[in-house]
N, CA, C and O atoms as a GROMACS GRO file, in nm:
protein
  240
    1UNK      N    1   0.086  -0.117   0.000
    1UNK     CA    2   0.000   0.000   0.000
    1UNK      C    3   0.090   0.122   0.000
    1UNK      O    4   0.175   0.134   0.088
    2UNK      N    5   0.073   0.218  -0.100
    2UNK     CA    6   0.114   0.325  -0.113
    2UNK      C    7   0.059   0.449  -0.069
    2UNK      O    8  -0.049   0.456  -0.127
    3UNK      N    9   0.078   0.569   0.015
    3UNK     CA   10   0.012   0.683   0.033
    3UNK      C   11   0.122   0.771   0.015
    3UNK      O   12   0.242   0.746   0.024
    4UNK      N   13   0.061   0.882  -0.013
    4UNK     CA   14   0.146   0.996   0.093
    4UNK      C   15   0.140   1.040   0.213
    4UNK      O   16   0.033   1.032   0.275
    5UNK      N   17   0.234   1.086   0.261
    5UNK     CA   18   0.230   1.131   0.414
    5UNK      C   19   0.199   1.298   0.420
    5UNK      O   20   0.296   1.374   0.411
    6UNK      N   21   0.095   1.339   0.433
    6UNK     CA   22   0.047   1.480   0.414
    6UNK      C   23  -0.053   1.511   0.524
    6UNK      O   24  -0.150   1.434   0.526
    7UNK      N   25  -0.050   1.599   0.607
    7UNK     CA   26  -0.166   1.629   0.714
    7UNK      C   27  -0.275   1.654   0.641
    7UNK      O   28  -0.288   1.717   0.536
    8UNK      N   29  -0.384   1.573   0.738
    8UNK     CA   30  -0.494   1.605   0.694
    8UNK      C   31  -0.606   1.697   0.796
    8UNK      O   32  -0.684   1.642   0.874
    9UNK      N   33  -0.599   1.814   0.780
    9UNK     CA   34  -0.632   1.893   0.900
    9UNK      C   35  -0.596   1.850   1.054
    9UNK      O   36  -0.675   1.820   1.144
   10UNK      N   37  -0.463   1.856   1.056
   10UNK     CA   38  -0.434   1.852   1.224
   10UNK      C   39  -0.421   1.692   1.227
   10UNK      O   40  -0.343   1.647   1.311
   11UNK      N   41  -0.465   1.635   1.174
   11UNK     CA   42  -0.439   1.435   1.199
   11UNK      C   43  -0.330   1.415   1.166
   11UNK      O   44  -0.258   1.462   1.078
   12UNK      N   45  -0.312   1.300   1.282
   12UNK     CA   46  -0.172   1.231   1.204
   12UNK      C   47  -0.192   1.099   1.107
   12UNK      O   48  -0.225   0.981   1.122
   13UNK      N   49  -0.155   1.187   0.998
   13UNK     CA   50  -0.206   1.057   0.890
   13UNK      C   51  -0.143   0.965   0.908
   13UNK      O   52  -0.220   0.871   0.888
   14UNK      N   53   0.016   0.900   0.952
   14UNK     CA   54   0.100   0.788   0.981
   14UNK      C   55   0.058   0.718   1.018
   14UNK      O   56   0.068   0.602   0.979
   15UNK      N   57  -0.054   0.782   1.172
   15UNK     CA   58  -0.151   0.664   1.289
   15UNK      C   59  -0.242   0.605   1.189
   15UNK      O   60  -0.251   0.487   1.154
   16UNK      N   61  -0.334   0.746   1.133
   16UNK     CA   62  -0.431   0.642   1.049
   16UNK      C   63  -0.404   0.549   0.943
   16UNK      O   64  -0.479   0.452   0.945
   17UNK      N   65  -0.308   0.551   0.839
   17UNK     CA   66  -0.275   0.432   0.765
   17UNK      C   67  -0.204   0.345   0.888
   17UNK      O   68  -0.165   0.250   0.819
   18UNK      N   69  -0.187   0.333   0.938
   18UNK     CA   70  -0.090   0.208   1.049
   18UNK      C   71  -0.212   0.194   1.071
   18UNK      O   72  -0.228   0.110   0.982
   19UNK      N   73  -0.368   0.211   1.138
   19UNK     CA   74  -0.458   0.148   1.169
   19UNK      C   75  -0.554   0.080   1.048
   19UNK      O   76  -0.620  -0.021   1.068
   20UNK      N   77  -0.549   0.144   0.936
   20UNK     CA   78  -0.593   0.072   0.785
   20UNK      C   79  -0.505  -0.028   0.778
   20UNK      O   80  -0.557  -0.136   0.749
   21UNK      N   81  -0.382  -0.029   0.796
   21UNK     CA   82  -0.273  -0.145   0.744
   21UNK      C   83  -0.287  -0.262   0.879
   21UNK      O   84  -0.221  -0.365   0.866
   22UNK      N   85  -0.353  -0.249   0.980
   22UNK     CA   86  -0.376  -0.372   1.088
   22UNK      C   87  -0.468  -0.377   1.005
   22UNK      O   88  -0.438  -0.442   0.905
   23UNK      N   89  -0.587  -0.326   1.006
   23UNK     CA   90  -0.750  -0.351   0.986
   23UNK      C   91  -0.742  -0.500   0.871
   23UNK      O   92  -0.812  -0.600   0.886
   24UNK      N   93  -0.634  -0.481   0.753
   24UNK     CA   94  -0.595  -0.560   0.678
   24UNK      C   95  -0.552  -0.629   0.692
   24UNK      O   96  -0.584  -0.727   0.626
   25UNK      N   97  -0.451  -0.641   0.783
   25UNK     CA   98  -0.352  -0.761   0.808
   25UNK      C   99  -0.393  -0.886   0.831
   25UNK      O  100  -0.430  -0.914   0.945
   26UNK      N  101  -0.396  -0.984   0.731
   26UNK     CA  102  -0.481  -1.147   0.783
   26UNK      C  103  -0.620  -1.158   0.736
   26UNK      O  104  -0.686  -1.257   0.768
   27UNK      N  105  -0.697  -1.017   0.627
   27UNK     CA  106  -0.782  -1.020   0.632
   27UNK      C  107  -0.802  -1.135   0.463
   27UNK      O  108  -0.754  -1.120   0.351
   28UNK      N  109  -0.859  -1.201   0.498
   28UNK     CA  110  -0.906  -1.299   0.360
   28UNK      C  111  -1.046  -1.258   0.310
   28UNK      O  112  -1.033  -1.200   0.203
   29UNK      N  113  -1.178  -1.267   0.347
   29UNK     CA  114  -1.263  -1.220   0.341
   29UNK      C  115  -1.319  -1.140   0.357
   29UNK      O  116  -1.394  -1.191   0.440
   30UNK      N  117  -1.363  -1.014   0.344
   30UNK     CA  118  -1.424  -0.927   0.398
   30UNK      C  119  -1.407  -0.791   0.358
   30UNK      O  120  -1.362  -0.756   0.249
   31UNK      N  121  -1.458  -0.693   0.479
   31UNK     CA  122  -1.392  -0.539   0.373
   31UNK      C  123  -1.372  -0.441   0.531
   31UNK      O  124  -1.408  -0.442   0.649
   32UNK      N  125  -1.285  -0.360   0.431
   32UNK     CA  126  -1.250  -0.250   0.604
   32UNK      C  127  -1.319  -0.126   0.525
   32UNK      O  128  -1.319  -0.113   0.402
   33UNK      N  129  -1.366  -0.053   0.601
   33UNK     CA  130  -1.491   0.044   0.607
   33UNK      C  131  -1.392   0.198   0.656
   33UNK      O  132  -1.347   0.194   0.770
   34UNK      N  133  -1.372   0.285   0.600
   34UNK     CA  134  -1.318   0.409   0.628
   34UNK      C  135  -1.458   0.526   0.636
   34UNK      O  136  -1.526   0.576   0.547
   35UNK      N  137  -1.462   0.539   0.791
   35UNK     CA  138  -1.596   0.670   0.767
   35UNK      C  139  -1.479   0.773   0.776
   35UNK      O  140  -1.365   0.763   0.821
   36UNK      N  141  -1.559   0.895   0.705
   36UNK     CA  142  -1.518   1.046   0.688
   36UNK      C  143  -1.597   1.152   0.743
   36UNK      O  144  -1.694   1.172   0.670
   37UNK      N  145  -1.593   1.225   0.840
   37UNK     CA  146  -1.695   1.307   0.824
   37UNK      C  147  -1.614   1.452   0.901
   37UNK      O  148  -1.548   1.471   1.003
   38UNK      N  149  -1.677   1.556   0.760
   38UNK     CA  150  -1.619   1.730   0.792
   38UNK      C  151  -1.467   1.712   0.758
   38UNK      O  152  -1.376   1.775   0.812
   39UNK      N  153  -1.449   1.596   0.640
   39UNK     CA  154  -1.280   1.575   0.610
   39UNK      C  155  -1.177   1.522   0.719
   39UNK      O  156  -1.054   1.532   0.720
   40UNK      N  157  -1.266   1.459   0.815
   40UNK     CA  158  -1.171   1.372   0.916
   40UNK      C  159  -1.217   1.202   0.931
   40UNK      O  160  -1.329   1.150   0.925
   41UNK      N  161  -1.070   1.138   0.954
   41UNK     CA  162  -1.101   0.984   0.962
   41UNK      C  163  -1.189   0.993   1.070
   41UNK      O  164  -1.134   1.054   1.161
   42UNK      N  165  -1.310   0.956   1.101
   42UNK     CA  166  -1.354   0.902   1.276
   42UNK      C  167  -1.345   0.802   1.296
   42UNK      O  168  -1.318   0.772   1.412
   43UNK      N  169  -1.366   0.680   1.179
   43UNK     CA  170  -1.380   0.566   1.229
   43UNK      C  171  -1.315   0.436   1.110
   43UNK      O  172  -1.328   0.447   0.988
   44UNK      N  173  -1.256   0.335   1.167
   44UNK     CA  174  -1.243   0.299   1.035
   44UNK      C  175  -1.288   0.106   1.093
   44UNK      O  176  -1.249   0.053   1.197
   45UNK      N  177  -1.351   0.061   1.014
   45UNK     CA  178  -1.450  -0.033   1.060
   45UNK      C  179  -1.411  -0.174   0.990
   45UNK      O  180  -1.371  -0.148   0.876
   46UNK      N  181  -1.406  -0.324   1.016
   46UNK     CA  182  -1.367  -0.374   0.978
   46UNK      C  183  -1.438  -0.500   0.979
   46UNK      O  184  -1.454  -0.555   1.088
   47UNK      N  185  -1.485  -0.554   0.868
   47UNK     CA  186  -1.626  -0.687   0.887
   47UNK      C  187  -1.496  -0.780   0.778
   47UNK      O  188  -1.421  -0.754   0.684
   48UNK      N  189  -1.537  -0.912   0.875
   48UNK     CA  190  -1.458  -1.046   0.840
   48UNK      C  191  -1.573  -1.131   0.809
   48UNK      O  192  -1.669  -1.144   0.885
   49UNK      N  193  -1.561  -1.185   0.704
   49UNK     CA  194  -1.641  -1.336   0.683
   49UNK      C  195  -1.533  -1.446   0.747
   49UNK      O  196  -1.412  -1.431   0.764
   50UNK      N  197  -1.614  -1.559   0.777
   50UNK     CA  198  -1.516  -1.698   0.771
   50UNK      C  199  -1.611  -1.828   0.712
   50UNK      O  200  -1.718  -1.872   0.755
   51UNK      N  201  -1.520  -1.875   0.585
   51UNK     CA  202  -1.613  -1.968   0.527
   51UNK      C  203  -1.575  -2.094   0.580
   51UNK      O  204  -1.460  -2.136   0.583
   52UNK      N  205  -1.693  -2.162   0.629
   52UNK     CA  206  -1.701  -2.308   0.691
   52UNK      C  207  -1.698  -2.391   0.614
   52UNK      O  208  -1.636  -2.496   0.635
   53UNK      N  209  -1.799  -2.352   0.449
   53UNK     CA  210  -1.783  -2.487   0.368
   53UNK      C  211  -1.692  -2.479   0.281
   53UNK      O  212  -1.684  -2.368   0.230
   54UNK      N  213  -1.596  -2.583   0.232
   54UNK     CA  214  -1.539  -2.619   0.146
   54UNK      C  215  -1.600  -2.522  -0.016
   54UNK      O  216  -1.718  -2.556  -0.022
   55UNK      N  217  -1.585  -2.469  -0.085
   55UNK     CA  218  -1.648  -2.422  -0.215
   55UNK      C  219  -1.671  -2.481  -0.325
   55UNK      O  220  -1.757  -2.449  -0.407
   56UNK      N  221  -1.573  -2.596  -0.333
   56UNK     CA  222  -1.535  -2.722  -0.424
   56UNK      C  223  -1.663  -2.800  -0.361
   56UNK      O  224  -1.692  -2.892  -0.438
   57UNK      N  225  -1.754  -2.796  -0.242
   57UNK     CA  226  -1.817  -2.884  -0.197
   57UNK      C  227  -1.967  -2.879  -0.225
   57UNK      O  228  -2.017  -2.773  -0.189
   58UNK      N  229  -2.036  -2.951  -0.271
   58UNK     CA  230  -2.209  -2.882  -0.321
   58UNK      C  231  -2.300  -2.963  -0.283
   58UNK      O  232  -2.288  -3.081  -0.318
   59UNK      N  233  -2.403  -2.927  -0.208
   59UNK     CA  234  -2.557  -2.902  -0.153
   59UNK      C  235  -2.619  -3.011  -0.234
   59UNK      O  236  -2.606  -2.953  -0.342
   60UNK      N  237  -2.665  -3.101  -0.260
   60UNK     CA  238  -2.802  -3.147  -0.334
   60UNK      C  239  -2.730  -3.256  -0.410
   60UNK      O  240  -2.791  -3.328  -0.488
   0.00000   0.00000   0.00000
């Protein structure tokens, strides 16, 4: 992952990509969620699937 390192009104952008770059780390399924609001990170959110069945494996 590439950024630049540029303030984003008073934030330290370093913290927030280091917390996008955990949110990712190990992630196989799923998606990480960046809210914005008034041009600031508040929250950055992170939903995991975990698949139980085999995909190669079929129903019926």
């Amino acid at each position: 992952m590439s950024a630049s390192l540029r303030s984003i009104e008073g934030q330290d952008e370093a913290g927030i990509l280091r917390e996008i770059q955990s949110a990712l780390q190990g992630l196989r399924f799923g998606s990480v969620e960046i809210t914005v609001h008034n041009g600031q990170v508040v929250q950055i959110e992170r939903k995991e699937k975990f698949r139980l069945q085999n995909p190669s494996q079929k129903n019926g």
